[in-house]
C-alpha positions in Angstrom: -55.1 32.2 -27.4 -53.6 28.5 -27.2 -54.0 26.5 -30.1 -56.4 23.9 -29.7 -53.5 21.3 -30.8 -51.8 22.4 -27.8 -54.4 23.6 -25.8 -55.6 19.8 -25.5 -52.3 17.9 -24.3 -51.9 21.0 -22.0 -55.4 20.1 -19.9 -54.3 16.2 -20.5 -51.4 17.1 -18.6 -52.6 19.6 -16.1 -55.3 17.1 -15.1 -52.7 14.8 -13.4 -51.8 17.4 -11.2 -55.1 16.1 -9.4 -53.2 13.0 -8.9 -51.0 14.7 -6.0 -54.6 14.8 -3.3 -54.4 10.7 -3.9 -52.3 10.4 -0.8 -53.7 13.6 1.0 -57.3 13.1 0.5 -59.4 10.3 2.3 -60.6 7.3 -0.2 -63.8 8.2 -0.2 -63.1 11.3 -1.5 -60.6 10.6 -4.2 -63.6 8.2 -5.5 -66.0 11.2 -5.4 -63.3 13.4 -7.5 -63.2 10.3 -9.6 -66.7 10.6 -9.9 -66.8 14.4 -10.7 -64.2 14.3 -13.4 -66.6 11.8 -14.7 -69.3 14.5 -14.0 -67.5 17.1 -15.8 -66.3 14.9 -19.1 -69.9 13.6 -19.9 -71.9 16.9 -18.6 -70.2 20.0 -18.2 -67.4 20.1 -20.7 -70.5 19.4 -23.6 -72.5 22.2 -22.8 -69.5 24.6 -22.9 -67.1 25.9 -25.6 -65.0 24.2 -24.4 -66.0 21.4 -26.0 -66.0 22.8 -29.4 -62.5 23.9 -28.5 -61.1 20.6 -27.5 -62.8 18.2 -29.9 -60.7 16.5 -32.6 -62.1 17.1 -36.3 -64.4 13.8 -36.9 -63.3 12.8 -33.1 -66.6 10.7 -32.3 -68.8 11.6 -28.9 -66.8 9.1 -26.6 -63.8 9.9 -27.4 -60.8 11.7 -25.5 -62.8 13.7 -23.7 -64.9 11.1 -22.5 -62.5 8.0 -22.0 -59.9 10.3 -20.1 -62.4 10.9 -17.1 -63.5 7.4 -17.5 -59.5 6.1 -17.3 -59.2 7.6 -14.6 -62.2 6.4 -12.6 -61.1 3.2 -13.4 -57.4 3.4 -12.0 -58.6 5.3 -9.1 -61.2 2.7 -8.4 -59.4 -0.5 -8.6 -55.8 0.3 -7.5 -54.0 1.4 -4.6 -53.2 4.9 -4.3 -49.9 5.5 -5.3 -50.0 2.8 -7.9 -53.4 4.6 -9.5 -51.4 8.0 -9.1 -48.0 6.6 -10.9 -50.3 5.4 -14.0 -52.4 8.2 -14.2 -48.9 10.0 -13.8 -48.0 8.0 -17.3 -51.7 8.9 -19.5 -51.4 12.4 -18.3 -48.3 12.9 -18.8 -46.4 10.9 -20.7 -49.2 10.7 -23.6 -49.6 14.6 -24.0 -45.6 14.4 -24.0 -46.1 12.0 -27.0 -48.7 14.4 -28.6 -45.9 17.5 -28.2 -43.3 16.1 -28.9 -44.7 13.8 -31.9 -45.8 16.7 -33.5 -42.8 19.0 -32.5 -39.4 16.9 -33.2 -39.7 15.0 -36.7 -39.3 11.1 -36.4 -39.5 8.2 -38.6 -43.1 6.6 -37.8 -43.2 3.6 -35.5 -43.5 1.1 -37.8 -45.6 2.7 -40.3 -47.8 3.8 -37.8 -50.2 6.3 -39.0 -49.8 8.8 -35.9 -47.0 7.6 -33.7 -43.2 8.4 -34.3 -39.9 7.4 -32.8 -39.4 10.8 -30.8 -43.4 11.1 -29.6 -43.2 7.1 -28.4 -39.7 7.8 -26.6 -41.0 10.9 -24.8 -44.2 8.9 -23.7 -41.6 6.7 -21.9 -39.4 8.9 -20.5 -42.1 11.4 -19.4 -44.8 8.7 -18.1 -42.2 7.2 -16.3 -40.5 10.4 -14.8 -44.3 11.9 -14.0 -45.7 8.2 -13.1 -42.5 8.0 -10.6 -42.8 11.5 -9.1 -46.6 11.0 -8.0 -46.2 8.3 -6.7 -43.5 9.1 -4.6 -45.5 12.2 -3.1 -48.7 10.2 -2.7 -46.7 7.8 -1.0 -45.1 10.7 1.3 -48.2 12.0 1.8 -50.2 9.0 3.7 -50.6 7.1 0.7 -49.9 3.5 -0.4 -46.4 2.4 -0.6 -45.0 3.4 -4.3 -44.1 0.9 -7.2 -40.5 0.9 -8.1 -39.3 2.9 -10.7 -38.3 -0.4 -12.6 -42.5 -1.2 -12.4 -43.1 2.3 -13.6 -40.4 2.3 -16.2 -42.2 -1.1 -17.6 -45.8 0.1 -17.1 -44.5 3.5 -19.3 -43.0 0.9 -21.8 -46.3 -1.4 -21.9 -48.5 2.1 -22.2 -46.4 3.5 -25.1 -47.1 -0.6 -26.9 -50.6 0.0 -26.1 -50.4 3.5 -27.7 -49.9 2.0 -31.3 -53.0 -0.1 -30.7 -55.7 0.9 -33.2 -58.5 0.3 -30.1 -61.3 2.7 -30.7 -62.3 5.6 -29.9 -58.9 6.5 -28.9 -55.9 5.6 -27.0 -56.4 6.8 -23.3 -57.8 3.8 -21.8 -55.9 1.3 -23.5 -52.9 2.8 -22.1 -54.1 3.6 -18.5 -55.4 -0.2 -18.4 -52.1 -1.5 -19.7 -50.0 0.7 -17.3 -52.2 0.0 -14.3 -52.5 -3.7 -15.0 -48.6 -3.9 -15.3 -48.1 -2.4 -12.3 -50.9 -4.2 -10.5 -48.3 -7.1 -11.7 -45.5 -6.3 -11.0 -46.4 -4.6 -7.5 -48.9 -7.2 -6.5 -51.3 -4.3 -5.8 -54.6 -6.1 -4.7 -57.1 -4.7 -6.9 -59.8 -2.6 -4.6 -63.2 -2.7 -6.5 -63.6 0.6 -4.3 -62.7 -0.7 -1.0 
């Protein structure tokens, strides 16, 4: 059995994959998977073991579990599709690389930061930006929006891994999603969709 310390950066991660049907699937329907994930992190996953599995000691209600369907939502919603997949790309991936690998190599903390350390802020970078880059290339390929430049995903990684040392209740997932899709949004000039 996985760890539950692992087990949760694991779904973080695997969740992304989702990303990839952004350029494949019509609008409509990458709002109604927005829409089930929301379904599934404020209905299902409570009434399961899941749950109990997943849930950080003293974690409140809305926390993780909660704002990670929610962050997505919110990119799929207002961005274009390949600029929603590349910062979904970074929260999925490049924060559950920062969990690992904050726990796994040992690192002076950021500043004194309670949580964060010099090797799990680095890999939130380099992952976020690697996974941010690589979605958003195959939405792109795949009938998708046209992707940001890996110098806009390289900054929106950078701006997400700031926003990670945040101390913005209940946890960090949608500080960084907003941060990496608003930089993006910037530096793109992504019109922002409001589901349209």
């Amino acid at each position: 059995m996985i760890p539950s310390a692992d087990l949760r950066p694991r779904i973080h991660a695997a969740t992304g994959l989702f990303a990839l049907l952004l350029g494949v699937l019509p609008r409509a329907l990458d709002l109604a998977g927005a829409a089930l994930g929301l379904l599934a992190g404020f209905v299902v996953i409570p009434l399961t073991g899941l749950e109990r599995r997943l849930r950080r000691q003293g974690e409140p209600w809305f926390g993780g579990l909660r704002t990670y369907p929610l962050a997505v939502a919110v990119l799929v919603l207002l961005l274009p599709d390949a600029t929603a997949a590349a910062a979904w790309g970074i929260l999925a991936f490049g924060d559950a690389a920062a969990s690992v690998v904050g726990r796994r190599i040992p690192a002076p903390r950021v500043f004194g930061h309670r949580k964060a350390t010099w090797s799990g802020t680095g890999a939130l970078v380099l992952v976020g930006t690697l996974a941010g880059v690589a979605l958003s290339a195959f939405v792109a390929a795949t009938g998708g929006s046209a992707a940001p430049p890996v110098t806009a995903v390289l900054l929106a990684a950078a701006g997400a891994a700031v926003a990670d040392l945040a101390p913005i209740p209940p946890d960090d997932n949608l500080p960084i999603a907003l941060v990496a899709g608003a930089v993006l949004a910037a530096a793109t000039g992504a019109p922002l969709l409001l589901g349209g």
